[in-house]
C-alpha atoms as a printed R data frame, in Angstrom:
   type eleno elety resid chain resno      x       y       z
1  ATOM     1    CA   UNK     A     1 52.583  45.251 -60.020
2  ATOM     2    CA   UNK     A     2 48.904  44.029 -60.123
3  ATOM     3    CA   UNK     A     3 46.722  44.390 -56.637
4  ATOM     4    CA   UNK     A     4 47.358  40.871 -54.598
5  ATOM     5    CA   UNK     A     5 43.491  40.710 -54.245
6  ATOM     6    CA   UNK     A     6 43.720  39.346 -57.921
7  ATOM     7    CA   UNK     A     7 46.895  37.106 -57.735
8  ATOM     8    CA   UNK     A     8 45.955  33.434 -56.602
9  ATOM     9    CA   UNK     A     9 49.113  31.866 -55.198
10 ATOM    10    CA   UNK     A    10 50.437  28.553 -55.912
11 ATOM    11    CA   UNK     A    11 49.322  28.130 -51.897
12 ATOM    12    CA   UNK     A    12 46.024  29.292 -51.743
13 ATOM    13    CA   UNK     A    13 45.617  26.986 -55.017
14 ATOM    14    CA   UNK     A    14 46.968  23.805 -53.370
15 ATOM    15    CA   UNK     A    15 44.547  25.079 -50.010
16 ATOM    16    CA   UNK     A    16 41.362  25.060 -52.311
17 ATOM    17    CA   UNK     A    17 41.460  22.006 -53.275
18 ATOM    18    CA   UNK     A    18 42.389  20.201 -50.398
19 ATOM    19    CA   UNK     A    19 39.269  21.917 -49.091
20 ATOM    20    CA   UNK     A    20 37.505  20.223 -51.851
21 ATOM    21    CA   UNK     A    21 38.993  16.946 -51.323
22 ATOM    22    CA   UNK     A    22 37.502  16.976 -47.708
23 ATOM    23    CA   UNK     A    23 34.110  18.175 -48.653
24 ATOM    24    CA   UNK     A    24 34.367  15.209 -51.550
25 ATOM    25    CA   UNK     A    25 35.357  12.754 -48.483
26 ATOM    26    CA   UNK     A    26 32.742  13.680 -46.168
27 ATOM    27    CA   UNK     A    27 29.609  13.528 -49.173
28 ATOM    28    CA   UNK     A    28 30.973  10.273 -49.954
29 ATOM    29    CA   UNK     A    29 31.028   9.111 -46.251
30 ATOM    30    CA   UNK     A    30 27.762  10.628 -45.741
31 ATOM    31    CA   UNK     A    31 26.243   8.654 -49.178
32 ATOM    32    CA   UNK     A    32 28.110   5.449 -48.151
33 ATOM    33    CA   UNK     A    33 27.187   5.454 -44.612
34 ATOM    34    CA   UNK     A    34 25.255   2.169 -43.442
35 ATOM    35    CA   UNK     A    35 21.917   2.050 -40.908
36 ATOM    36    CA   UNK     A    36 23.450   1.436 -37.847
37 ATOM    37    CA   UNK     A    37 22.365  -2.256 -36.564
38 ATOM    38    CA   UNK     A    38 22.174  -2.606 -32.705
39 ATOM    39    CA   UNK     A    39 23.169  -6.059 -30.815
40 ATOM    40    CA   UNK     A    40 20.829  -4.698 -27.964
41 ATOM    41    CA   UNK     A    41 18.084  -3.003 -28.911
42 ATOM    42    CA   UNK     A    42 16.959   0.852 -27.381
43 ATOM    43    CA   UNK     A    43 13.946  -0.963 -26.807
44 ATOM    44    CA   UNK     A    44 15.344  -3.528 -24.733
45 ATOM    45    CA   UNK     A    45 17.612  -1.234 -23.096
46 ATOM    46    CA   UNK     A    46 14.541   0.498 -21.671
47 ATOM    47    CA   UNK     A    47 12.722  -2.555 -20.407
48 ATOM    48    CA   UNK     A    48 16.377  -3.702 -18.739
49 ATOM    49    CA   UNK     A    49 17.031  -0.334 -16.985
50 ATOM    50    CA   UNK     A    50 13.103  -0.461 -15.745
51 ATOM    51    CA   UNK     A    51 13.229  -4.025 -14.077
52 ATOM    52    CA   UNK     A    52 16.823  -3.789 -12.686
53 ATOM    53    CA   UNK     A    53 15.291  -0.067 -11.059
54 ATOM    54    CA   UNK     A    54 12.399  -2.016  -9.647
55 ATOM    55    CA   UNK     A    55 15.230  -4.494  -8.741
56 ATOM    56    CA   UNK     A    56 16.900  -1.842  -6.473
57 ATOM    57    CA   UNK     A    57 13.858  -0.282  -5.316
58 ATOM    58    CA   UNK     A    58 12.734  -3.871  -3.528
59 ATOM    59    CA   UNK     A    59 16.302  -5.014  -2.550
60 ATOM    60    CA   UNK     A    60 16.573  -1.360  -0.751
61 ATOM    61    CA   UNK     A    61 13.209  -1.732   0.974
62 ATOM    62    CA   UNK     A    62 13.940  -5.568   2.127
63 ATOM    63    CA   UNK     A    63 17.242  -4.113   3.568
64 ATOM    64    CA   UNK     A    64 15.458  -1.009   4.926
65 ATOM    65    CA   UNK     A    65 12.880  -2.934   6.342
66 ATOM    66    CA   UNK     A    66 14.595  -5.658   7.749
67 ATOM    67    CA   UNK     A    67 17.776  -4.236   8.952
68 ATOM    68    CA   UNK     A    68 17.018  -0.579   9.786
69 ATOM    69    CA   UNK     A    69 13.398  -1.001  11.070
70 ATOM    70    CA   UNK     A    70 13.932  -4.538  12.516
71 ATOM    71    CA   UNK     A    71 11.675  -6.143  10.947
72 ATOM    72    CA   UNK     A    72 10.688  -9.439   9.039
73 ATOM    73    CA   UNK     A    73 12.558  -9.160   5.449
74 ATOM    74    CA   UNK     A    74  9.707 -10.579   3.722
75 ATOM    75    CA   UNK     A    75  6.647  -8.587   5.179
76 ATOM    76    CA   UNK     A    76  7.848  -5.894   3.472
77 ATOM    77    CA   UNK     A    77  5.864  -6.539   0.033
78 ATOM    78    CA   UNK     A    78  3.173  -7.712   2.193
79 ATOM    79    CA   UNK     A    79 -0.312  -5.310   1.249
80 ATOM    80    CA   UNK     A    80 -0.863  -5.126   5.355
81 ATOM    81    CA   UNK     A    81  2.602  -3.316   5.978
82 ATOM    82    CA   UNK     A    82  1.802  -0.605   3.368
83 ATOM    83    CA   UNK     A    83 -1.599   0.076   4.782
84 ATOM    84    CA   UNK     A    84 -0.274   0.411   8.320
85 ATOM    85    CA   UNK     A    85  2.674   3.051   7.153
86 ATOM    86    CA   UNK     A    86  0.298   4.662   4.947
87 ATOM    87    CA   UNK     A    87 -2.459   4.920   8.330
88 ATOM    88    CA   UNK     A    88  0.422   6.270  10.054
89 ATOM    89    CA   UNK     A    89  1.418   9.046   7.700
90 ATOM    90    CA   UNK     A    90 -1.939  10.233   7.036
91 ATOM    91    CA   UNK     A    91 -2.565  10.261  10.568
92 ATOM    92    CA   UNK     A    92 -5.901   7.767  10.611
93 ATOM    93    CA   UNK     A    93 -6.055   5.546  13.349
């Protein structure tokens, strides 16, 4: 009886080269694999997510001016009204 360290099975054989098979599969995938080409752009994307932010940011402080504070819905991108809230949370009169 030889030591099984030296006996390759008719298993392990069939094992090995599906092993190989894969590693073929995944070279080839990786050789044949084309740039990927984006409808909309990262780019874009970026600019998009920027302008609907700013969006949100001036919808939220029409509503927060206008409903919250009571006041006109429009004066709230006026240069005046920021001066006035800044003069009150600095504390100058």
């Amino acid at each position: 009886m030889q030591p099984e360290s030296k006996e390759i099975t008719q298993e392990e054989k069939k094992n090995n080269s599906r092993k190989e098979k894969r590693k073929q599969r995944r070279t080839e995938k990786k050789l044949n694999k084309k740039p990927i080409r984006r409808i909309f752009p990262i780019w874009l994307r970026i600019i998009v997510v920027f302008l609907l932010s700013f969006l949100a940011l001036i919808i939220g402080l029409i509503v927060g001016f206008s409903v919250l504070g009571d006041g006109n819905a429009l004066d709230v991108l006026e240069f005046e009204t920021w001066q006035h809230i800044l003069d009150i949370v600095t504390g100058e009169s």
